[in-house]
Backbone bond lengths (Angstrom), bond angles and torsions (degrees), N, CA, C in turn:
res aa  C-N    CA-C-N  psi(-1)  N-CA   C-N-CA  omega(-1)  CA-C   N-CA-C  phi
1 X - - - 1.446 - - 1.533 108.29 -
2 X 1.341 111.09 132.54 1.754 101.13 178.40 1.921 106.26 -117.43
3 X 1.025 77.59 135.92 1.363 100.55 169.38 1.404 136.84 -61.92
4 X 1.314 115.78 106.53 1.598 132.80 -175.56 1.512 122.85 -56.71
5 X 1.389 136.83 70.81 1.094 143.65 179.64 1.601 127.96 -59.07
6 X 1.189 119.06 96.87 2.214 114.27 -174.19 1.513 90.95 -84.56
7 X 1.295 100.80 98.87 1.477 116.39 154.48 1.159 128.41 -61.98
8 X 2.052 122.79 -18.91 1.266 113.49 154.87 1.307 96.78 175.56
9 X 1.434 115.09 148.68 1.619 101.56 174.19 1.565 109.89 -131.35
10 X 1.300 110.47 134.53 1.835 121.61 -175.31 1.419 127.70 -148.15
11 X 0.946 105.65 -166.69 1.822 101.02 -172.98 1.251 98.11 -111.74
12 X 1.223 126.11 -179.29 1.555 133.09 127.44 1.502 111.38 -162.32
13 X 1.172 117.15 155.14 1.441 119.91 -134.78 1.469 130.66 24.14
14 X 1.159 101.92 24.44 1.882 102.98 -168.84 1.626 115.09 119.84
15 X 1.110 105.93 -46.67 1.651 128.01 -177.70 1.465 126.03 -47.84
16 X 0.927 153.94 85.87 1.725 140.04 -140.20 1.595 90.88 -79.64
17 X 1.256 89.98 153.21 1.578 98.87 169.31 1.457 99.66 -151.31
18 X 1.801 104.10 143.73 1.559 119.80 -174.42 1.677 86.49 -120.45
19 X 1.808 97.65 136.82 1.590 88.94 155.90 1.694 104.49 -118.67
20 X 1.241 91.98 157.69 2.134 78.38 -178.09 1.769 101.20 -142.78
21 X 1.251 110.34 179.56 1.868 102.56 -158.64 1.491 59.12 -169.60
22 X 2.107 102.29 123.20 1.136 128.15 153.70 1.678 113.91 -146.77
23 X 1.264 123.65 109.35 0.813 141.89 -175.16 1.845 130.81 81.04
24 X 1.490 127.12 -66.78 0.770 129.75 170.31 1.603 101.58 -138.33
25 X 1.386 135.54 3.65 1.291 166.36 -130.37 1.524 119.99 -136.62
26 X 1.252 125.43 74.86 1.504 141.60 160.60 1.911 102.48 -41.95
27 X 1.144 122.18 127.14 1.463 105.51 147.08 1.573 96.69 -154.93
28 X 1.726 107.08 -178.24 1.403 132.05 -168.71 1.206 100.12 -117.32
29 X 1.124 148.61 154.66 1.301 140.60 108.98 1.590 126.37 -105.30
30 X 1.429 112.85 128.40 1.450 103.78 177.26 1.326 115.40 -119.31
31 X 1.340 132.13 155.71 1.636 123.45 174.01 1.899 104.97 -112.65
32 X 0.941 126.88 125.00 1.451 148.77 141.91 1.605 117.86 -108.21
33 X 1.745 86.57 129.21 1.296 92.11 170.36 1.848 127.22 67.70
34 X 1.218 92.87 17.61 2.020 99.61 -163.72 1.381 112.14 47.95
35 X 1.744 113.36 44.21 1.323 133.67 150.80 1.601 128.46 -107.35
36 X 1.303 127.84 139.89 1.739 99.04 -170.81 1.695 82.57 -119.56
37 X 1.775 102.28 130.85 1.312 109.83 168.02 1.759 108.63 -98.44
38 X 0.941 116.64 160.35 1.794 133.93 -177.10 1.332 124.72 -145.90
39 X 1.047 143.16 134.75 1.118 157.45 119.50 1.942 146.41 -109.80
40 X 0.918 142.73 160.18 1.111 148.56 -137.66 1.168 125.23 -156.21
41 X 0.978 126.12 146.30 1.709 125.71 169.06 1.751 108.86 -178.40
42 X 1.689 101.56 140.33 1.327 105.82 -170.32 1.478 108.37 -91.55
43 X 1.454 121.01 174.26 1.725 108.76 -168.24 1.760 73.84 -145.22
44 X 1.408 96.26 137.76 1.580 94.04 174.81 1.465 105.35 -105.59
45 X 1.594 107.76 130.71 1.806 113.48 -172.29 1.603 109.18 -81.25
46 X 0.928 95.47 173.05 1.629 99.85 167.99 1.205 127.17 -67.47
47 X 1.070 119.48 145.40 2.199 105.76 164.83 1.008 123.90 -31.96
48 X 1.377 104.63 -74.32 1.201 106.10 158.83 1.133 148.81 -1.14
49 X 1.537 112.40 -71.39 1.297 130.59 -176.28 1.892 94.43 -76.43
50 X 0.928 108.66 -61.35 1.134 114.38 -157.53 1.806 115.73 -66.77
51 X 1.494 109.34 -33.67 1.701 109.01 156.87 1.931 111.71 -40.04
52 X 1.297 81.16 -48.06 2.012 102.80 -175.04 1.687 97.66 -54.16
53 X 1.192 106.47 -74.76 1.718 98.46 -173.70 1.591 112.21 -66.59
54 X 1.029 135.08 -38.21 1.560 129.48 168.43 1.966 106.08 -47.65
55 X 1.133 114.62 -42.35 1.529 103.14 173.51 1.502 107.29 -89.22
56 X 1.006 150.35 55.83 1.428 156.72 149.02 1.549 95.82 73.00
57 X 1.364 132.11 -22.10 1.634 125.53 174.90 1.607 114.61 -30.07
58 X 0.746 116.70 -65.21 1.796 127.27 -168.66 1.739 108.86 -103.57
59 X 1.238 120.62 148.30 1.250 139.66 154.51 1.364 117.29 -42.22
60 X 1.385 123.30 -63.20 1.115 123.10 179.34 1.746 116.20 -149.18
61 X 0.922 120.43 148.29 1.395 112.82 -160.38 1.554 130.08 -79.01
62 X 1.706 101.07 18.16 1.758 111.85 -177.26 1.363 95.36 -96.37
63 X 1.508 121.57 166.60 1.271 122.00 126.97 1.323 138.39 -79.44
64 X 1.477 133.75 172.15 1.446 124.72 -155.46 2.191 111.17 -60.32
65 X 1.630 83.27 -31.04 1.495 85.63 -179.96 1.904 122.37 -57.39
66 X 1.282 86.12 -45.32 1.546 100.68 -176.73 1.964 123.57 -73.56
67 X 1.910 81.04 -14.62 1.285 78.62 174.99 1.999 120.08 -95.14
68 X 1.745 103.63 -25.83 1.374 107.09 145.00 1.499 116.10 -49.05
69 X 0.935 131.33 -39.26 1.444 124.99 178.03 1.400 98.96 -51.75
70 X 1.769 118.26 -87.10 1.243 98.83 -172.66 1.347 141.30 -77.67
71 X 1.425 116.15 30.09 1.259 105.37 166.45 2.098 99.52 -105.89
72 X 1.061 93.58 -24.12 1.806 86.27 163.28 1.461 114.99 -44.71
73 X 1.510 96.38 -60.08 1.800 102.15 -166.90 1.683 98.18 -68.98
74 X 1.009 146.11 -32.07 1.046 145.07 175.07 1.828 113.32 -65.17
75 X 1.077 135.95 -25.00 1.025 138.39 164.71 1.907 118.75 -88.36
76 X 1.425 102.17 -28.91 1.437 78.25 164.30 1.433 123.46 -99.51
77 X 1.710 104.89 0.18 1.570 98.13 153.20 1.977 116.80 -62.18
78 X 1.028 111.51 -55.41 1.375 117.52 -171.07 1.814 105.13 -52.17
79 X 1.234 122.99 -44.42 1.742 138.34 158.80 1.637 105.74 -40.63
80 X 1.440 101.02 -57.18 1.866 95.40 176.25 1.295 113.17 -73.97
81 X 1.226 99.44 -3.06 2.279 90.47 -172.18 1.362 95.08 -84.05
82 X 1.588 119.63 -81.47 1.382 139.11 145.38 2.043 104.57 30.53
83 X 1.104 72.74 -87.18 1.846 109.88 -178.67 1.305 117.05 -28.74
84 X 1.449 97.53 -50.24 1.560 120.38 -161.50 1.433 95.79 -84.11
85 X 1.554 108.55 -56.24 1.482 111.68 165.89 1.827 137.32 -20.22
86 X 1.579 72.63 -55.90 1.856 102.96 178.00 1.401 110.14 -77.76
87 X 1.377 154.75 23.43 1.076 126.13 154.97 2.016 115.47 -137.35
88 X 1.244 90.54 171.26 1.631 86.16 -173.98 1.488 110.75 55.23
89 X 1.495 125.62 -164.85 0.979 154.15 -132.03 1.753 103.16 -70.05
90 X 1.574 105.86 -31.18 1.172 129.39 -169.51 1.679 112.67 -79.30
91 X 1.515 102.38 -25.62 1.799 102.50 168.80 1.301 90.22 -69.48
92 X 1.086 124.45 -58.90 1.754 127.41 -148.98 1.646 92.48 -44.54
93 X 1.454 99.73 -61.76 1.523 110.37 -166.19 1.597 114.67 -45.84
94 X 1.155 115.75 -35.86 1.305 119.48 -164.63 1.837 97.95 -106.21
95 X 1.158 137.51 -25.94 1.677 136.26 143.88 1.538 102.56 -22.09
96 X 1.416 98.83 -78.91 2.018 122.00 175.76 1.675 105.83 -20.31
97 X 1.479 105.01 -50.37 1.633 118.70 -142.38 1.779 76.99 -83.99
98 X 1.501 114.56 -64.77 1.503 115.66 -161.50 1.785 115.33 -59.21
99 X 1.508 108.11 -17.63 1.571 93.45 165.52 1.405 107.37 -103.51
100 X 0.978 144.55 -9.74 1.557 129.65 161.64 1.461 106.54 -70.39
101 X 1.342 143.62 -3.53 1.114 122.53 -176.16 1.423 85.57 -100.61
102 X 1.444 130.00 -38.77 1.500 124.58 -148.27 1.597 107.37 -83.73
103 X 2.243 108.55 -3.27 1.087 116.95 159.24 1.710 118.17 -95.94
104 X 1.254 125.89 -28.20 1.499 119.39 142.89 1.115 133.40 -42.08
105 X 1.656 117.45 -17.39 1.643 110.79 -168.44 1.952 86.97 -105.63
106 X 1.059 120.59 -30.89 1.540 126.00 -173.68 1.893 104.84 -69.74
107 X 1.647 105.66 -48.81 1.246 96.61 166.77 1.848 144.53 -36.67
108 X 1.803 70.75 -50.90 2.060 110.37 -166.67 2.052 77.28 -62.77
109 X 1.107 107.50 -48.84 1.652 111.81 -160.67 1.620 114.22 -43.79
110 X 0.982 94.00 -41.08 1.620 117.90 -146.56 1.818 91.97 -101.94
111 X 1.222 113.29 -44.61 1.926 110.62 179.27 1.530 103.36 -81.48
112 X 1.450 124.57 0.09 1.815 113.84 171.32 1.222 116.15 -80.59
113 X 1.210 90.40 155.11 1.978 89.95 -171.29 2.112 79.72 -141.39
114 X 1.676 64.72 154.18 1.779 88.41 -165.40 2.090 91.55 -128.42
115 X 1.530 95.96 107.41 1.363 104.13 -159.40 1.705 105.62 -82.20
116 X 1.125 133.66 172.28 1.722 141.30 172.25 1.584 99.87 -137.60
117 X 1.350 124.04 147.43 1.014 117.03 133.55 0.925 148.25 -66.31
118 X 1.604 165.42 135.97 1.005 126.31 -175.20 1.966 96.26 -165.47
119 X 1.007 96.46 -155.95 2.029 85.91 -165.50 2.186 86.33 -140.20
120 X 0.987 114.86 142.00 1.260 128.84 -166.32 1.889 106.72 -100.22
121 X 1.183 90.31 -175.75 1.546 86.72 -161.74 2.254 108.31 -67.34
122 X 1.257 102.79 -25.88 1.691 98.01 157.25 1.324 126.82 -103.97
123 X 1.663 99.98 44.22 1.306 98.25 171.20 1.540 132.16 67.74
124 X 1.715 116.99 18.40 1.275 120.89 -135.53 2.048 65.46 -124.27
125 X 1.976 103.88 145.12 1.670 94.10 168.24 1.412 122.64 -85.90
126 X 1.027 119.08 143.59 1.359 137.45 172.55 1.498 145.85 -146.21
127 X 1.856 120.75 152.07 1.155 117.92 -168.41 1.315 104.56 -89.40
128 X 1.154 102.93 136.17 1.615 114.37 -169.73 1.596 97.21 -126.98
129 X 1.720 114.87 125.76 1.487 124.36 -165.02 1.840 99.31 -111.06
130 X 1.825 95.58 108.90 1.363 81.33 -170.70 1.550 132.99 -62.78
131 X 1.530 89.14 -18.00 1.513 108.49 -158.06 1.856 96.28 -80.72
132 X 1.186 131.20 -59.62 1.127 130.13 172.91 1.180 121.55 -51.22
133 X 1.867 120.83 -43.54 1.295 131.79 -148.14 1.572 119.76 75.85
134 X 1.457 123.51 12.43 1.758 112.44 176.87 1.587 110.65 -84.85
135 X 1.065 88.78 179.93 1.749 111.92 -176.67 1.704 100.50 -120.82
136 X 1.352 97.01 140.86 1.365 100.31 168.87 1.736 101.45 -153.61
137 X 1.439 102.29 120.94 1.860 114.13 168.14 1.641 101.72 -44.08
138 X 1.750 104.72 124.47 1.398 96.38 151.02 1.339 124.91 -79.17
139 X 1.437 120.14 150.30 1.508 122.55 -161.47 2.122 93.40 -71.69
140 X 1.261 95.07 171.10 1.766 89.29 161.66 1.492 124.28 -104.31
């Protein structure tokens, strides 16, 4: 089983971005727009290193240099995704995308009902919706 390493997590322009290094495997993940973009790329270690992490010796099979390496290259991939994202037709598009969701999540907000049990004025049981105030017969 190999182990999932968060090499760091940040924004840029607003946008969170995770980079993570699991196994021999650099990747990004970023979210725009309640979209998740990705990319990847493998870095081949040394023998060395890598005899070392295959027998449980080491964490992971780079040294510190190689592992600044890939989290560099991994951040200015996530900078070019971002980027590309952000201009022309494609902000608009994804502006569009981020207030219809932030009106789906206000909708979803506002139609939940958060139920009680509770027993009505003859004593009969019932769902009682705090947020609205309705009544609803429990079935038997």
């Amino acid at each position: 089983m190999q182990k999932i390493t968060i090499l760091s997590k940040a924004s840029y322009r607003g946008f969170p971005v995770i980079l993570i290094q699991f196994g021999t495997t650099f990747q990004y993940l970023c979210e725009v727009a309640g979209e998740f973009y990705q990319d990847y790329f493998k870095l081949k270690p040394e023998l060395r290193g890598w005899v070392m992490w295959r027998l449980g010796l080491t964490e992971h099979p780079y040294t510190a240099e190689q592992m600044n390496q890939g989290r560099d290259i991994l951040v200015n991939g996530a900078v070019k995704t971002i980027n590309a994202l952000n201009t022309g037709e494609k902000k608009a598009e994804i502006q569009a995308k981020k207030k219809q969701l932030k009106e789906q999540r206000r909708k979803l907000r506002d139609s939940a009902c958060f139920w009680q049990a509770r027993t009505n004025e003859k004593s009969e049981p019932i769902f009682y919706c705090l947020i609205h105030g309705e009544e609803t017969p429990i079935p038997d």
